[in-house]
C-alpha positions in Angstrom: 0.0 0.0 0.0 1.6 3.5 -1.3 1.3 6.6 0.7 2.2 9.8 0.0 3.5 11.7 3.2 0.5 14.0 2.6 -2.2 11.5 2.7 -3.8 11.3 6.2 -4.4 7.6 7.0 -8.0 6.3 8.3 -7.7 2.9 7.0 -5.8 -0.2 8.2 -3.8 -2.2 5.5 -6.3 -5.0 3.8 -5.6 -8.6 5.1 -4.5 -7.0 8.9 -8.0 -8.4 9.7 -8.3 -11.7 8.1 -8.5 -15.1 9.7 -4.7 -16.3 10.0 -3.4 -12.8 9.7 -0.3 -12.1 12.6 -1.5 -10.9 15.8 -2.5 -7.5 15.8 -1.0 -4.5 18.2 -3.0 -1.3 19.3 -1.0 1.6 20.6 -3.8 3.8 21.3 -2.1 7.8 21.3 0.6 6.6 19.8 2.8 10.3 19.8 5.6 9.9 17.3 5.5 6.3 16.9 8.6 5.8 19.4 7.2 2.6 21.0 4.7 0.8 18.4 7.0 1.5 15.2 9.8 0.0 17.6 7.7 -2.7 18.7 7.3 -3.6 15.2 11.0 -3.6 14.5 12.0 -6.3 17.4 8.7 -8.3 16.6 8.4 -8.9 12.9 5.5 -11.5 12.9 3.0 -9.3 15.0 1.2 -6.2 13.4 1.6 -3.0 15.0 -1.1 -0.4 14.9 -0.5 2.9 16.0 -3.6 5.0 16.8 -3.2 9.3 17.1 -5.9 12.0 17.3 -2.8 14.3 15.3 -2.9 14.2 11.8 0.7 15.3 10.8 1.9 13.1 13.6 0.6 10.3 11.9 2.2 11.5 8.7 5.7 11.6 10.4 5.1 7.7 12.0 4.1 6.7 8.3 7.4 8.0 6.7 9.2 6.9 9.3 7.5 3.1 8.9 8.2 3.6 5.0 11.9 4.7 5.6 12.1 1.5 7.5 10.7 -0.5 5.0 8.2 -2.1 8.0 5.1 -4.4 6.9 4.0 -5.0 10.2 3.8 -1.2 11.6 0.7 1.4 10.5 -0.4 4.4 11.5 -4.2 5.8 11.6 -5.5 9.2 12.5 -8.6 9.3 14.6 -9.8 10.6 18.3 -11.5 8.6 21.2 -13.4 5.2 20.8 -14.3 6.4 16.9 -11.3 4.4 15.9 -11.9 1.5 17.3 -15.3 1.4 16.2 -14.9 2.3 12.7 -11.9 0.2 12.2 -12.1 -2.9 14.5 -14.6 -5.5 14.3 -14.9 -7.5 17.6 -12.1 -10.1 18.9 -9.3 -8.6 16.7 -6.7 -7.6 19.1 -4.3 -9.5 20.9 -2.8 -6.7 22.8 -4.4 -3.0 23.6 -1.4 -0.4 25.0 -2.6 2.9 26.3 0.5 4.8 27.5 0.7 7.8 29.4 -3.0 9.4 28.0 -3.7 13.0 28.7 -4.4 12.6 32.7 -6.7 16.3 32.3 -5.7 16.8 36.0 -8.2 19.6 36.8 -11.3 18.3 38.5 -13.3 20.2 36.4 -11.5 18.9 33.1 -12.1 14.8 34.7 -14.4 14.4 32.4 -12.2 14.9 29.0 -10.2 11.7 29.7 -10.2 8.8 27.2 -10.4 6.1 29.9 -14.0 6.1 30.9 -16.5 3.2 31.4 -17.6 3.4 27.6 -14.1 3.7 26.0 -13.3 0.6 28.2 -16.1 -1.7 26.8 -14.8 -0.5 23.2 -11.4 -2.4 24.4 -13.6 -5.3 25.7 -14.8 -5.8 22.4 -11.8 -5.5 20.0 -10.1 -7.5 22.3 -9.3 -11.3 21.4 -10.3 -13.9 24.2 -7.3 -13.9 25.8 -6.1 -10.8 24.9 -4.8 -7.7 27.2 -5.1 -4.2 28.2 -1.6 -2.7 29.1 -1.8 1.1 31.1 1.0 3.6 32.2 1.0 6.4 33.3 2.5 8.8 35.4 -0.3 10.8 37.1 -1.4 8.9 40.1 -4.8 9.3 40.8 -5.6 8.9 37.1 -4.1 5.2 37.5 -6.0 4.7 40.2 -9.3 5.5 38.6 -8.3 3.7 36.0 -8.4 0.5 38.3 -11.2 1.1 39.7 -13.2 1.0 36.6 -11.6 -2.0 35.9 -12.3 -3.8 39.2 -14.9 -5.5 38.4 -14.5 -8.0 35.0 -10.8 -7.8 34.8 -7.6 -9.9 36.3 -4.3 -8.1 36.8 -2.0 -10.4 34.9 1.7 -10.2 35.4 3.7 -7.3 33.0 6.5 -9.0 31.7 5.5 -10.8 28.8 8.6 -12.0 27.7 9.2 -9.8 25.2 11.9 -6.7 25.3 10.0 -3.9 25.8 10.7 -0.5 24.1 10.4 2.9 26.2 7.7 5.3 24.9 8.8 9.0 24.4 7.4 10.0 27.5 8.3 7.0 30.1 12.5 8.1 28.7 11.2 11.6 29.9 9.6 10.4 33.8 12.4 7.7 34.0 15.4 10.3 33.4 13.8 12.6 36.3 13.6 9.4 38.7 10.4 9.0 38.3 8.8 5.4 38.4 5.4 5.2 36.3 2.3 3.3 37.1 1.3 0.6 34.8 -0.3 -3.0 35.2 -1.1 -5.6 32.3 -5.1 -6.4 32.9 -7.0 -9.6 31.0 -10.8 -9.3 30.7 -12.8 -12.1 32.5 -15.3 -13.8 30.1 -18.9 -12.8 30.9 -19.4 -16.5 31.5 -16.7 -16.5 34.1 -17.9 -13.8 35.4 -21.4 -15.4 36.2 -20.1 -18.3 37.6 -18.7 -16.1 40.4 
């Protein structure tokens, strides 16, 4: 599939969603493409989709995949849970990162954050069974609402996956000031599970 660095992506390459097709990625705010296009460089048989809301960042993370000649990485503009919807048919994703989303600290501003209750059944459904959520971030209390919406329906699953992990842009940034970010690796419980409990 030829781009042209002017072109703003909203599609995802044809065959990323057909049965046998490697497992699929989500970075979800993806910045410059730091950690998914680097993800896709260390792991060449697993798709890498990088999702930002900034259309000429998503330009620069699709030159940068073209300059690196990289299959397995794409980038798509698009804001909130439209994305998902629009692009992801249910039980696609193997793995769903959001990394260090805008934590809108102000009380009043609460409400503007990407991790609500709705945005979270969006990740429910792309996800495969089995599948996981991965979180960081560096605000505190944000990562602590974060688990309490997922409390209920989810199991904390350990955060080494085996893999090497790249850094994003902004964990280089808290890490160089001594800072230690919050993150934890969560697995949806099946609703059949869940009624067994």
């Amino acid at each position: 599939m030829n781009r042209t660095m002017d072109e703003v992506v909203t599609t995802i390459p044809t065959g990323w969603l057909q049965a046998g097709a490697p497992p699929l990625e989500v970075d979800f705010g993806c910045h410059r493409g730091a950690f998914f296009i680097g993800m896709a460089v260390m792991n060449p048989g697993v798709n890498f989709l990088g999702l930002e809301k900034q259309a000429d960042r998503v330009k620069k993370c699709m030159g940068k995949i073209g300059r690196l000649g990289l299959a397995n990485a794409f980038a798509v503009q698009g804001l909130g849970a439209e994305p998902l919807q629009k692009l992801l048919p249910p039980a696609s994703v193997t793995t769903f990162h959001l990394y260090f989303p805008d934590p809108w600290p102000k009380r009043r501003h609460a409400g503007r954050r990407v991790f609500q209750a709705s945005f979270l059944e969006e990740i429910r459904r792309v996800l495969r069974p089995g599948g996981t959520l991965r979180l960081m971030t560096d605000c505190e209390s944000y990562f602590y609402e974060m688990l309490g919406l997922t409390r209920v329906g989810w199991r904390e699953m350990p955060w080494d996956d085996g893999r090497e992990n790249v850094e994003t842009a902004f964990e280089k940034t808290f890490r160089g000031m001594g800072l230690k970010p919050h993150r934890v690796c969560l697995q949806p419980i099946s609703t059949d599970v869940m009624a067994a409990i």
